[in-house]
gemmi code that builds the backbone of each chain (N, CA, C; Angstrom):
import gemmi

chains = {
    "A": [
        ("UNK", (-10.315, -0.365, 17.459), (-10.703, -0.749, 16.106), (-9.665, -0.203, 15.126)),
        ("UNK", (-8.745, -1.105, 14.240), (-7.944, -0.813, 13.413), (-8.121, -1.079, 11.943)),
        ("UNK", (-9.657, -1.536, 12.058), (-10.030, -1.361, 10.432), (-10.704, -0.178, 9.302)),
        ("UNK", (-10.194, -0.669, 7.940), (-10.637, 0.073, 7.619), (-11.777, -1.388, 6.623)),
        ("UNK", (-12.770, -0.643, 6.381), (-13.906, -1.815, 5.923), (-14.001, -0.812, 4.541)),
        ("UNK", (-14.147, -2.154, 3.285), (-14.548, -1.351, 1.883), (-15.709, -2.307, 1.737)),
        ("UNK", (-16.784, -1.213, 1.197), (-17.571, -2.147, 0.242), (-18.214, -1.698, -0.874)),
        ("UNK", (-18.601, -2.358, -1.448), (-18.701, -4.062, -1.661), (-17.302, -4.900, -1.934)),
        ("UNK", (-17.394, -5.990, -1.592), (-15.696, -6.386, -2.134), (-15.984, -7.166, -3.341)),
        ("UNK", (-16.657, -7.317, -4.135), (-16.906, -7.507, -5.690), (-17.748, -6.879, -6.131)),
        ("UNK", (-17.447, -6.419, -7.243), (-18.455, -5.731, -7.728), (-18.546, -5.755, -9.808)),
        ("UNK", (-19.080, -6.101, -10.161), (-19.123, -6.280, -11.272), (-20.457, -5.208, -12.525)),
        ("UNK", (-19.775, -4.343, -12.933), (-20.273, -3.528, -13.691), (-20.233, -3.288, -15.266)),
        ("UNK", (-21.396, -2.596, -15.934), (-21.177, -2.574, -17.549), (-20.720, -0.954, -17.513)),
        ("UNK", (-19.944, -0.929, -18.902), (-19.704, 0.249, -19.224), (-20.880, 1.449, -18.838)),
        ("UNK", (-22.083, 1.090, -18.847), (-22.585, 2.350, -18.461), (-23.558, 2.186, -17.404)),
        ("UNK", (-23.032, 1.143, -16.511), (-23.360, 2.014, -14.924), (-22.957, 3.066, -14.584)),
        ("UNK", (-23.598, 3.272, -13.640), (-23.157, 3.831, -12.341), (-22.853, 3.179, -10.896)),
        ("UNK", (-22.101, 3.403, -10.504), (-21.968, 2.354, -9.361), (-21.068, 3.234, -7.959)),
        ("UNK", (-21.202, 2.903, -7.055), (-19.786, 3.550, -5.879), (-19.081, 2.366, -4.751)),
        ("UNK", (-18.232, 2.941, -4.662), (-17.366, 1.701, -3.105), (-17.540, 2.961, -2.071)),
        ("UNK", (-17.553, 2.153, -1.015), (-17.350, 2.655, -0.336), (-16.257, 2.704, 1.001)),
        ("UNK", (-15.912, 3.257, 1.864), (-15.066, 2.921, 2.800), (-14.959, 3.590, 4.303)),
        ("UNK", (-14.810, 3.196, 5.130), (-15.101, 3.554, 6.578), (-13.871, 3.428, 7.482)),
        ("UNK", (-13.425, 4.442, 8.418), (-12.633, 4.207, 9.042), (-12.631, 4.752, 10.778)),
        ("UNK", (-12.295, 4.347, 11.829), (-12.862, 5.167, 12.836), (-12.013, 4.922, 14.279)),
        ("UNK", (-10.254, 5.486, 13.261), (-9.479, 5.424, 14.154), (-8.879, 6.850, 13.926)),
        ("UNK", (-9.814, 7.969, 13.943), (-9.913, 9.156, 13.865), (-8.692, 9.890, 12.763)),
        ("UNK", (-8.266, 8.644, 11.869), (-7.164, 9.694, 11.110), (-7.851, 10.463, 9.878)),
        ("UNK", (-7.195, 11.635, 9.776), (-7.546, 12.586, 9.250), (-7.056, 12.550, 7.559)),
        ("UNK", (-6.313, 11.572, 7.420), (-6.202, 11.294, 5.770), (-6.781, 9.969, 5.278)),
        ("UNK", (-7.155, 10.457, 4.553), (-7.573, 8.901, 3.210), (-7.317, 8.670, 1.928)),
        ("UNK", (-7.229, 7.717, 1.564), (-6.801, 7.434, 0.417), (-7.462, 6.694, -0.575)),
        ("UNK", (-7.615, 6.591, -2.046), (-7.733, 5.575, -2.883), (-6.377, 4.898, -3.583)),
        ("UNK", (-6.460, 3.934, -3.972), (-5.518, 3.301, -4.605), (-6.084, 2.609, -5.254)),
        ("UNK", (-5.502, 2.205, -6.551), (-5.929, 1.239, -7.925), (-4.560, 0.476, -8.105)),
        ("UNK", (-5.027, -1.566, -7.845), (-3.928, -1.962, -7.724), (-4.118, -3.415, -9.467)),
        ("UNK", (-3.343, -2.989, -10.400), (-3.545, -4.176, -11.269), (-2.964, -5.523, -10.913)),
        ("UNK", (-3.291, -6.643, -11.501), (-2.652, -7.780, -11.172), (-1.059, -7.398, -11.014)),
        ("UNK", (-0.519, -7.971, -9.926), (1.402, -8.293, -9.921), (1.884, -6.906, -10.278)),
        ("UNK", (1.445, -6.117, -9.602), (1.442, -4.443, -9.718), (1.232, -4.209, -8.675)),
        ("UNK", (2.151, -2.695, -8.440), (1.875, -2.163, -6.916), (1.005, -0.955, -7.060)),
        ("UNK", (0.538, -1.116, -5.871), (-0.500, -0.234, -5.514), (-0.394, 1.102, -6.336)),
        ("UNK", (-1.427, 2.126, -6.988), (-0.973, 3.606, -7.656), (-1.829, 3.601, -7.173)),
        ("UNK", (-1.419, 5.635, -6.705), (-1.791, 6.091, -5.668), (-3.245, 6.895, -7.006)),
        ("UNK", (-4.787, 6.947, -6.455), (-5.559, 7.614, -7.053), (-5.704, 9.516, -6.899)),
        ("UNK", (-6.221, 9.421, -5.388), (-6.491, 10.338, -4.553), (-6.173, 10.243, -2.960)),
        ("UNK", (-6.115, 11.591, -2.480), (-5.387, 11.735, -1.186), (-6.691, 12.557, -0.862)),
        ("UNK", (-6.822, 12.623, 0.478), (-7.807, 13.331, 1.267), (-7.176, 13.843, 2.426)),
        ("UNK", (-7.190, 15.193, 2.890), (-6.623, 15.689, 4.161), (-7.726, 16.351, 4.671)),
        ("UNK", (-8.149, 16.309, 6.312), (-9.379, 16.991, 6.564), (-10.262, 17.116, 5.971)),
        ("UNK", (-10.666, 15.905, 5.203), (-12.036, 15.959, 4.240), (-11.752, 16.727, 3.155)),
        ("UNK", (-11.058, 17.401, 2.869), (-10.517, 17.863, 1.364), (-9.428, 17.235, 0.669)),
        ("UNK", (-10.280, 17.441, -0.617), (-9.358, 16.775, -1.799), (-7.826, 17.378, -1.897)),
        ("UNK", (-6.674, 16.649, -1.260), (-5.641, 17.323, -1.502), (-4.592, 17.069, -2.821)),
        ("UNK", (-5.013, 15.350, -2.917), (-4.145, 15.122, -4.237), (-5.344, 14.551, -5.195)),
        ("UNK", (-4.698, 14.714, -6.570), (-5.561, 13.570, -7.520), (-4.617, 13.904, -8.527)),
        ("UNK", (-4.538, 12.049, -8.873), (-2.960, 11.751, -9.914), (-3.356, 11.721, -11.119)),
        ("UNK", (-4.090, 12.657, -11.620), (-4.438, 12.735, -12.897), (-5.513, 11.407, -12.938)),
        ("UNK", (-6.591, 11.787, -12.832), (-7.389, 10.218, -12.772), (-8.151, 10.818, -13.441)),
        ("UNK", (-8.936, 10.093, -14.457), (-9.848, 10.091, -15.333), (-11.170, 10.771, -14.544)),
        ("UNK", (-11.973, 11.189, -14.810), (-13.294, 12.235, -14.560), (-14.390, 10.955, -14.215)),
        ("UNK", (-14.197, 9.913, -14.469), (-15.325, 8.360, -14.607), (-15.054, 8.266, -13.027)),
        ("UNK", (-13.748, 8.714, -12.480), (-13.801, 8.336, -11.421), (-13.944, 9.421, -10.279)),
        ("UNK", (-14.887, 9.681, -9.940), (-15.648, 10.814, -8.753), (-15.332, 10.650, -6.870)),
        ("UNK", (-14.145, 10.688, -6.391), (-14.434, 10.837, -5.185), (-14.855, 11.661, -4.306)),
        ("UNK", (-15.443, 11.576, -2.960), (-16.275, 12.063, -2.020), (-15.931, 11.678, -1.205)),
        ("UNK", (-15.646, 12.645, 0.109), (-15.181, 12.399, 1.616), (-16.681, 13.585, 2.475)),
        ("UNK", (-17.776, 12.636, 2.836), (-18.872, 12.779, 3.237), (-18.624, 13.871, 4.485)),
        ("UNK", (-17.429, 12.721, 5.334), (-17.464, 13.342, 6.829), (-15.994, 12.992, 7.211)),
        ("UNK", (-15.364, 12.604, 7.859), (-14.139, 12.180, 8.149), (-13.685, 10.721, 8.493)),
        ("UNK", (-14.757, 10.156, 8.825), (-14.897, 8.679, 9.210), (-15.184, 7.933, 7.334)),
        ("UNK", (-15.517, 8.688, 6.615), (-16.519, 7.768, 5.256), (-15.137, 8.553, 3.564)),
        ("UNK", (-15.219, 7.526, 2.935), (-14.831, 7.864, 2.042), (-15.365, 6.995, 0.853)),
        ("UNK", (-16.010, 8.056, -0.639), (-16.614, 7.061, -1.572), (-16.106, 7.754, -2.919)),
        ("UNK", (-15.949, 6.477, -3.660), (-15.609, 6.188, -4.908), (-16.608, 6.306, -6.102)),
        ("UNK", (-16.960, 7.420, -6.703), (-18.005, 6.890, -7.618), (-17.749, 6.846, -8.914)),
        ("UNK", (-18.385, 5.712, -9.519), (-17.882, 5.107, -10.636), (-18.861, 5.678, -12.149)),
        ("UNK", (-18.730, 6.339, -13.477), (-19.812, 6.129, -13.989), (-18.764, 6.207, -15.615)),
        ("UNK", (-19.796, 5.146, -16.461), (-18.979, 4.928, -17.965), (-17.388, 4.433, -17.621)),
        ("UNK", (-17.102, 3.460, -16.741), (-16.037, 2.899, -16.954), (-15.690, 2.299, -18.369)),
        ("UNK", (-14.482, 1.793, -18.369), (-13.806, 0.593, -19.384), (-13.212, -0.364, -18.650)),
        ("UNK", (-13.108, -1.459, -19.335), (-12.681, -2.580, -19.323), (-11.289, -2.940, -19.205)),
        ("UNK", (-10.302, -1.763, -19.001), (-9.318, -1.529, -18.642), (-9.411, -1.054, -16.926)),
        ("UNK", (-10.518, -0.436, -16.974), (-10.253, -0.071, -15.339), (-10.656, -0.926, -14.361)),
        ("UNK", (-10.980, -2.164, -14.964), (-10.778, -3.817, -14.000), (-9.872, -3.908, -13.043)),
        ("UNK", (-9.882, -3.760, -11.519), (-8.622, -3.616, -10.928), (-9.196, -4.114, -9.416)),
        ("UNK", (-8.363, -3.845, -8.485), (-8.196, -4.151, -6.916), (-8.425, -2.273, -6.474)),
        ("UNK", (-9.618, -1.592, -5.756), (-9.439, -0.835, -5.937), (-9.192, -0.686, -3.810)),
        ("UNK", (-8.514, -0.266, -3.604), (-7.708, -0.040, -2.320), (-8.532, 1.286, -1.357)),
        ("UNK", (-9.145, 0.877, -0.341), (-8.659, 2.772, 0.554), (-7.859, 2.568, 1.494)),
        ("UNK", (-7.302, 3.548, 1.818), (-6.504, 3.039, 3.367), (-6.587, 4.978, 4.123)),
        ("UNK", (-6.213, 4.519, 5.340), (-6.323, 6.069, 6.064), (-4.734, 5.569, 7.114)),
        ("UNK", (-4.392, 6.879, 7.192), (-3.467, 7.341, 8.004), (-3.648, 8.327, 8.815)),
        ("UNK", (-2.962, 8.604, 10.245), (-3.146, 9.725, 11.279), (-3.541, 10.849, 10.285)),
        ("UNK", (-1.770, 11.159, 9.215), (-2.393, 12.248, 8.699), (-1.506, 12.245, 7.605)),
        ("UNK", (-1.701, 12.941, 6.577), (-0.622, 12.879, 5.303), (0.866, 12.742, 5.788)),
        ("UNK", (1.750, 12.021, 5.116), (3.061, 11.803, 5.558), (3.444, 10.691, 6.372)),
        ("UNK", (2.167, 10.428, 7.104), (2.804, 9.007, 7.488), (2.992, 7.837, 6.944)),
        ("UNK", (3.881, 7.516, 7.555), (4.326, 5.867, 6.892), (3.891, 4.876, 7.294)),
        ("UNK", (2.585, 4.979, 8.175), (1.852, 3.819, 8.932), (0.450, 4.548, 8.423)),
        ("UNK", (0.260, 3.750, 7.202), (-1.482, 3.283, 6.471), (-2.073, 2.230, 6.675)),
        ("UNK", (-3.556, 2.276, 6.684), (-4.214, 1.207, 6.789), (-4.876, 0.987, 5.945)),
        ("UNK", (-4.574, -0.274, 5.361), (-5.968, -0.443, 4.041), (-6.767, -1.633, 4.313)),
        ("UNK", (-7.476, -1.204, 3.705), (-8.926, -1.964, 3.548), (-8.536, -3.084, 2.514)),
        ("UNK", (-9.648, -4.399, 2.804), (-9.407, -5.662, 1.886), (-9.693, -4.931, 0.413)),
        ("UNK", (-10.007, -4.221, 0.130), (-10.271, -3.594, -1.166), (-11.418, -4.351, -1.798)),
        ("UNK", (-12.105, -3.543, -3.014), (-12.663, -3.973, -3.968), (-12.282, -4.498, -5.193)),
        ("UNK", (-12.792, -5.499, -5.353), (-12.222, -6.248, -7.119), (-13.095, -5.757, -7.717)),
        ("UNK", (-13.080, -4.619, -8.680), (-14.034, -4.511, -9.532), (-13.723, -5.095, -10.952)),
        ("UNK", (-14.922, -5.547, -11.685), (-14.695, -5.893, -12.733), (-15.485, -5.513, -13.750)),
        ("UNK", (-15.233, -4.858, -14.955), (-16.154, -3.973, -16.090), (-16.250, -4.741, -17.301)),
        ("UNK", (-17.276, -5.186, -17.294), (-17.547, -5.563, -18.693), (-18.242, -4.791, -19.317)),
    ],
    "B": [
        ("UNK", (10.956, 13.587, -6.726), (10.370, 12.968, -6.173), (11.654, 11.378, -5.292)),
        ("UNK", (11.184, 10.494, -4.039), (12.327, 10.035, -3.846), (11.685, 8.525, -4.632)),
        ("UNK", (13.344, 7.934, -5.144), (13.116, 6.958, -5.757), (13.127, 6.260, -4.704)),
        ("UNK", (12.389, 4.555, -5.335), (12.664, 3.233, -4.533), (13.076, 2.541, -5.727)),
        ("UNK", (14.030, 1.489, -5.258), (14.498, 0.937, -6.081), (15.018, -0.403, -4.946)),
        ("UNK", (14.138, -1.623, -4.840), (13.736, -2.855, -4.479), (14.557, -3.759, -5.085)),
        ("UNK", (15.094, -4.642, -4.343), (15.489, -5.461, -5.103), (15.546, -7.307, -3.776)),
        ("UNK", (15.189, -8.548, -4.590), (15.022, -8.579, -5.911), (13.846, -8.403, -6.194)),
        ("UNK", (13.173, -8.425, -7.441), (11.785, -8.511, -7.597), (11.117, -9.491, -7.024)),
        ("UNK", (12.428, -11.081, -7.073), (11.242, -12.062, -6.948), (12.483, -13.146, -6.135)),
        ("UNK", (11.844, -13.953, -5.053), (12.647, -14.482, -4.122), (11.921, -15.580, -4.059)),
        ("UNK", (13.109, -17.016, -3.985), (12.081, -18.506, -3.903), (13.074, -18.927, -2.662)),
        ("UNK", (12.317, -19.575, -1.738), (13.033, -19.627, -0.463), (12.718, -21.148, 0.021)),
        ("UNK", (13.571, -22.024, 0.680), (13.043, -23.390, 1.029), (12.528, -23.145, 2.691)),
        ("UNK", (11.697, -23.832, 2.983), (10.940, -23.063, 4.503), (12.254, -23.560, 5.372)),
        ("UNK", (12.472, -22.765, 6.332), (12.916, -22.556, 7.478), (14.514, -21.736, 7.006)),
        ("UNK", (14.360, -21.449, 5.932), (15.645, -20.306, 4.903), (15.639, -19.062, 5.740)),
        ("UNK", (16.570, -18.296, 5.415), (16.620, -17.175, 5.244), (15.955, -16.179, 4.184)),
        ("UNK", (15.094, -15.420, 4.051), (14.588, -14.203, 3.254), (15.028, -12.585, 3.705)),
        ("UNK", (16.018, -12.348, 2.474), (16.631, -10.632, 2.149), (15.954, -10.021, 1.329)),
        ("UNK", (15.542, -9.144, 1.816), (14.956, -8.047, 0.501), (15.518, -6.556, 1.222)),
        ("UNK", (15.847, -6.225, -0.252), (16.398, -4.755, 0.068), (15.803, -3.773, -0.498)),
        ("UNK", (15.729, -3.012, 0.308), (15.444, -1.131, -0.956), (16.454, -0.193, -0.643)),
        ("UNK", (16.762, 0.483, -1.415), (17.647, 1.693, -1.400), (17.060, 2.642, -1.700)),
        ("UNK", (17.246, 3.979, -1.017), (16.950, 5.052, -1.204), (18.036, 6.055, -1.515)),
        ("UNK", (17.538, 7.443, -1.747), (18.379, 8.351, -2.752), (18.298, 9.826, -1.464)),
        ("UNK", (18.153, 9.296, -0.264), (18.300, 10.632, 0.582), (17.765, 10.183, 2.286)),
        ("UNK", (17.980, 10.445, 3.261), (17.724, 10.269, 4.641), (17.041, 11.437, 4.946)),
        ("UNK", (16.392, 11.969, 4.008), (14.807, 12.973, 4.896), (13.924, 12.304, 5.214)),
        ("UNK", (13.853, 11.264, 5.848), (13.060, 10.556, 6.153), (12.563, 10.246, 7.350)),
        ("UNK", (11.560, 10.181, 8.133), (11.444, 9.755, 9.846), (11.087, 8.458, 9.921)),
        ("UNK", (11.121, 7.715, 8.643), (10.468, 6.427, 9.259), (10.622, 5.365, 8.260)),
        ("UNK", (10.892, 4.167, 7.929), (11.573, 3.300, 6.843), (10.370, 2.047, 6.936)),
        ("UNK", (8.973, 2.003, 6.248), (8.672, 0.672, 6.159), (8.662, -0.301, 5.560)),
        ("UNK", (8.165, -1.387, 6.248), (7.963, -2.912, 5.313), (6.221, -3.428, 5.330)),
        ("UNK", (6.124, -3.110, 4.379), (4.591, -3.464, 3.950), (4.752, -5.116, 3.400)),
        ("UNK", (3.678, -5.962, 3.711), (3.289, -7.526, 3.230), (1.963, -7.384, 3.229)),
        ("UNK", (1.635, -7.892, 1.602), (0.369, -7.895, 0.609), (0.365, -9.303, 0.576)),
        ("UNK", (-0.624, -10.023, 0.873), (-1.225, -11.302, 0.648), (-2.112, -11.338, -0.687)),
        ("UNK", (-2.119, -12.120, -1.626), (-3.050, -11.851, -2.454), (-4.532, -11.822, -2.413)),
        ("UNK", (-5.361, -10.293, -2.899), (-6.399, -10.355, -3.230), (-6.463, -9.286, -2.070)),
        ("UNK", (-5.412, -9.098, -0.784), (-5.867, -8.341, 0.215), (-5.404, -7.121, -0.108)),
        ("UNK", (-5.392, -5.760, 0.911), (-4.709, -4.765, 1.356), (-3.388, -5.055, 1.588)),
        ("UNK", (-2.141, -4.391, 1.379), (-0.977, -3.931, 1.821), (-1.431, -3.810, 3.913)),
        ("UNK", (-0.452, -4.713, 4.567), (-0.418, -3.925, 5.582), (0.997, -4.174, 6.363)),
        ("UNK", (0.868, -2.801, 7.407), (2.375, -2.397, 7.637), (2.658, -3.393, 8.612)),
        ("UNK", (4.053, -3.945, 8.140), (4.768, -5.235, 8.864), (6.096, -4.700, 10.243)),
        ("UNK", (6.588, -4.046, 9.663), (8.079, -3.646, 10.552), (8.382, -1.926, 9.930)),
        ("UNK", (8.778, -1.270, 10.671), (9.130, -0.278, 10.797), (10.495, 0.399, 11.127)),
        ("UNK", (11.226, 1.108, 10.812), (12.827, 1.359, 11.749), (12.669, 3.101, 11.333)),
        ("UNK", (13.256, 3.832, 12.661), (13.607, 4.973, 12.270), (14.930, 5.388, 11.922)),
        ("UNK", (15.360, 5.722, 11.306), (16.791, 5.800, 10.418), (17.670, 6.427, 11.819)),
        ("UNK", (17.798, 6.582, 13.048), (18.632, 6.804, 13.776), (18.867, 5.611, 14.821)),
        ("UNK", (17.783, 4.149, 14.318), (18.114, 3.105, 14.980), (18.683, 1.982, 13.991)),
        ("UNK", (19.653, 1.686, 13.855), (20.437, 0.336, 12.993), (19.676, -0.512, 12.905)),
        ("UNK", (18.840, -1.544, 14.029), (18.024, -3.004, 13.722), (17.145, -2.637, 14.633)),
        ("UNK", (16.021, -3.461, 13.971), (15.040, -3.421, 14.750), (14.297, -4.936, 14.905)),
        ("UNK", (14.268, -5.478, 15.551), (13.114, -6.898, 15.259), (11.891, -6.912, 16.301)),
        ("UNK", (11.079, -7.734, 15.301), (9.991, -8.353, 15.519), (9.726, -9.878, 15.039)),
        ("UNK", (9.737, -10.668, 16.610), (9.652, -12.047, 15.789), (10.967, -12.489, 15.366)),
        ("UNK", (10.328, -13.073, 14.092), (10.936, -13.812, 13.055), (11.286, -12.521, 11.852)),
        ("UNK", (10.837, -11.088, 12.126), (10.990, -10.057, 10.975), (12.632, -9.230, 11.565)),
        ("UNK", (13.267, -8.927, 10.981), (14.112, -7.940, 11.548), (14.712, -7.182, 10.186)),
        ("UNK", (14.839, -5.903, 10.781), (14.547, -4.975, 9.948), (16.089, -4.081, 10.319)),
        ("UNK", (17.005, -3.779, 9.157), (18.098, -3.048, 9.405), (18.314, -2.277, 8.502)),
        ("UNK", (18.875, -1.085, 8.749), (19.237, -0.225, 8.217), (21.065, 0.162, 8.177)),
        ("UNK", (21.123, 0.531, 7.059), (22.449, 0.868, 6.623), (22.773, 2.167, 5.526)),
        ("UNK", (23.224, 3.372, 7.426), (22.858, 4.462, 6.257), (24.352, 5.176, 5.071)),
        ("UNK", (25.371, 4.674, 5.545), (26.166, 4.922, 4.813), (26.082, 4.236, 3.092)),
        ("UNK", (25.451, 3.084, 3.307), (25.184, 2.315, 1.417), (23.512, 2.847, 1.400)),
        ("UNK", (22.975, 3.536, 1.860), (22.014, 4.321, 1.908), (21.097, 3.131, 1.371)),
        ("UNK", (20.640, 1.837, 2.306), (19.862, 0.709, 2.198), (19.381, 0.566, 3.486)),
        ("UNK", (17.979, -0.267, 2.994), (17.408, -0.887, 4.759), (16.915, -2.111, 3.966)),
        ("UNK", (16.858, -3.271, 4.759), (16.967, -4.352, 4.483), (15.696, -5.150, 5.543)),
        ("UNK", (15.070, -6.122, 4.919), (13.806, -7.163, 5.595), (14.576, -8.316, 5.450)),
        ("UNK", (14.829, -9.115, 7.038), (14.848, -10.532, 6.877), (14.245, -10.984, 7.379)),
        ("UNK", (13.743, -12.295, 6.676), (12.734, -13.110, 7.928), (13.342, -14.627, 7.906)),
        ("UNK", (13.505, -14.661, 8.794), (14.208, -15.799, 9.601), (13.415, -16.839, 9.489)),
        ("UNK", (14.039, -18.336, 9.595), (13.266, -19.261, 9.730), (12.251, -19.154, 8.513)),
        ("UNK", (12.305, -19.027, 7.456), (11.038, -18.872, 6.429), (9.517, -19.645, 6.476)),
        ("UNK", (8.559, -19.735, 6.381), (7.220, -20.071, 6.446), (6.646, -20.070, 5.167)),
        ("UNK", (6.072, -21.234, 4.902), (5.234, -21.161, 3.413), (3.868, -19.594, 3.985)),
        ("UNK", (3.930, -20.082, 4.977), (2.424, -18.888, 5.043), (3.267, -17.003, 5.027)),
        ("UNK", (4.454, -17.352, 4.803), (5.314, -16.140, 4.478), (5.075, -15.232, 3.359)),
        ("UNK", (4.618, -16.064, 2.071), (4.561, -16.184, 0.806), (3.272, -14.849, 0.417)),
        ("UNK", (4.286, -13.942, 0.524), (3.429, -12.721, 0.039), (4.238, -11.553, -0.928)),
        ("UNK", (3.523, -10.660, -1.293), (4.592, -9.521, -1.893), (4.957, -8.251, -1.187)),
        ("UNK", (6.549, -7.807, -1.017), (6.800, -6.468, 0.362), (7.359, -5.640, -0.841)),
        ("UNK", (6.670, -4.578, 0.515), (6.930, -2.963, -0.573), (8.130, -2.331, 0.660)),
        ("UNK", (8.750, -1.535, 0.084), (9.057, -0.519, 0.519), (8.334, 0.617, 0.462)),
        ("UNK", (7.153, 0.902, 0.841), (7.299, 2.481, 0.203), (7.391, 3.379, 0.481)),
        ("UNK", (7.583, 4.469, 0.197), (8.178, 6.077, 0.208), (6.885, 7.161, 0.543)),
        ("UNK", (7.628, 7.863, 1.659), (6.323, 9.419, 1.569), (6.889, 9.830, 0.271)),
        ("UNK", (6.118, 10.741, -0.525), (6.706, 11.662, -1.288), (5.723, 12.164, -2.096)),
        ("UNK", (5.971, 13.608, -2.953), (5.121, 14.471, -3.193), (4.413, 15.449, -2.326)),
        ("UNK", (3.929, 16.368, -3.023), (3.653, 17.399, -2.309), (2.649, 16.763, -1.303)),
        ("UNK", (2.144, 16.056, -0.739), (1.489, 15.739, 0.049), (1.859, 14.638, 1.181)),
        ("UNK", (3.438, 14.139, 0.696), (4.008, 13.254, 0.732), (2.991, 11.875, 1.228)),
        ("UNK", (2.786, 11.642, 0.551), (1.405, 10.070, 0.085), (3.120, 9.226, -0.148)),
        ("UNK", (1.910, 8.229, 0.641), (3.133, 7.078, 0.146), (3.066, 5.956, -1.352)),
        ("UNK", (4.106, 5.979, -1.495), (4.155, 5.542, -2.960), (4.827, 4.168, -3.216)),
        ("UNK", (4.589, 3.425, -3.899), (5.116, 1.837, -3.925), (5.909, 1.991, -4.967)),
        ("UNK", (6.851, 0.827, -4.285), (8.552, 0.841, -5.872), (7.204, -0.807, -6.258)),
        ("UNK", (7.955, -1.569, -7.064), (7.953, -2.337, -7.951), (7.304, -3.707, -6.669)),
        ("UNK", (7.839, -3.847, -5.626), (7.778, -4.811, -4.639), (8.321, -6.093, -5.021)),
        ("UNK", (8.817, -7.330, -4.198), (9.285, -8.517, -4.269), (8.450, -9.651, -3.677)),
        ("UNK", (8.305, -10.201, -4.977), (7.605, -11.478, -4.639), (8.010, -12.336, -3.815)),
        ("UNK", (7.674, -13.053, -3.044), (8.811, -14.062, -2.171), (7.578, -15.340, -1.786)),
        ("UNK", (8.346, -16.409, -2.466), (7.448, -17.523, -2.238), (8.222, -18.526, -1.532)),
        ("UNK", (8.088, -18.863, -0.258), (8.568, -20.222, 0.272), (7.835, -21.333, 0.184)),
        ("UNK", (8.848, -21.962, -0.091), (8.567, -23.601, -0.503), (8.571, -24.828, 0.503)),
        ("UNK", (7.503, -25.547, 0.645), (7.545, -26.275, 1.804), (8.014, -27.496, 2.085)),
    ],
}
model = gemmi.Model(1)
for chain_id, residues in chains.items():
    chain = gemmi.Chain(chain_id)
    for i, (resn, *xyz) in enumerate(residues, 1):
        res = gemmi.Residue()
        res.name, res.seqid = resn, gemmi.SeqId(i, " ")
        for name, pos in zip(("N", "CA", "C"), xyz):
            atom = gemmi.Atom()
            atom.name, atom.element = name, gemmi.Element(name[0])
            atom.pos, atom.b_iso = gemmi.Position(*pos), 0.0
            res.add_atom(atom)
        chain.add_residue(res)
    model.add_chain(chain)
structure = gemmi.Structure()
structure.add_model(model)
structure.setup_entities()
C-alpha cells in the first residue's frame, strides 16, 4: 500500500467553523507533512512531523492546529479561517525527514466563505 | 537555504516532441535529484530520480540527466503525450529539517 488517503476532498466552510482533514498513511514512514497549495503555485511547505512530533511549522497562522494522533494518522484542524486561506491543502509522508521520495495525498480543496 | 531555480516556467510541445526542463542548483550536498509531476487538482508525485554520482538515468519515455560541472539536472520526455500535460518540480531537501521545498515548477502542455 503506497497511499496516502486525505479526507474529505472538498470541503467547504464559513469563517467561523470549525472543521479538520484528515490523513492516513501505512507505509510505516515516520515523517509527515502538510502543505498549502494556491492555484498555479507550488506546493508551501505548512508543517513537518518527525516521530509524531512537531518538528517544523513555517510560521502558520494559530487558525491552523495540527495533530499527529499516532504515526499512521495526521490532522489538520481548522477554526475562524478567511477567505484567503481557500487552497489545495496537501499531506504527504516520507521514510523520514530528508528524503526526496514523498508521498502525497489527492489533497483537500478547501473553500471559505 | 539551497536555491531552485527551474527553468522554463512554461513549455508548449507538439505530441510526439521532445520536452526539456531544467533546474539548477547552488551546491552537490545532495544524495538524490528529483522530478515530481502534478496533474491538476491532484498531489505532486515522484516521477524519476538520479543520484548525483550517476550521469543518466531513464525510465520509459522519462530520462533524467545530470550535469555536475554546469551544476544542472535536466527532465526529458521523449516522444511527448497530450496525457503528459502536467506541472514538474524540482524540489530541494532543505532547512533544518531538510523538508522538501518547491522552486516555481514548469508548466508543460502538449498539443495533440
Amino acid at each position: 500500500d503506497t497511499e496516502v488517503t486525505q479526507t474529505p476532498k472538498h470541503l467547504v466552510m464559513g469563517m467561523t467553523n470549525k472543521k479538520s482533514l484528515k490523513c492516513e498513511q501505512h507505509m510505516g514512514h515516520r515523517a509527515m507533512y502538510w502543505y498549502k497549495q494556491k492555484a498555479k503555485k507550488p506546493p508551501e511547505l505548512m508543517f513537518v512531523y518527525s516521530y509524531e512530533k512537531l518538528s517544523i511549522n513555517e510560521s502558520v497562522p494559530s487558525r491552523f492546529s495540527p495533530e499527529c494522533p499516532n504515526s499512521s494518522l495526521l490532522n489538520l484542524h481548522l477554526h475562524a479561517l478567511q477567505p484567503e486561506d481557500s487552497a489545495l491543502y496537501l499531506c504527504a509522508s516520507s521514510k523520514y525527514t530528508g528524503s526526496a521520495e514523498a508521498f502525497f495525498g489527492q489533497g483537500t480543496r478547501l473553500t471559505v466563505v | 537555504q539551497q536555491q531552485v531555480k527551474q527553468s522554463p516556467q512554461s513549455l508548449i510541445v507538439q505530441k510526439g516532441g521532445i520536452s526539456i526542463i531544467n533546474c539548477a542548483y547552488e551546491n552537490t550536498a545532495f544524495d538524490y535529484f528529483p522530478w515530481y509531476q502534478q496533474f491538476p487538482g491532484k498531489g505532486p508525485a515522484l516521477l524519476i530520480a538520479i543520484r548525483p554520482d550517476v550521469s543518466e538515468k531513464k525510465e520509459g519515455r522519462f530520462t533524467i540527466s545530470f550535469n555536475k560541472s554546469a551544476k544542472q539536472f535536466s527532465l526529458h520526455i521523449m516522444d511527448s503525450q497530450p496525457g503528459d500535460s502536467a506541472t514538474y518540480f524540482c524540489p530541494r531537501t532543505s532547512g533544518s529539517a531538510r523538508q522538501l521545498t518547491f522552486g516555481s515548477g514548469t508548466q508543460l502542455t502538449v498539443l495533440p
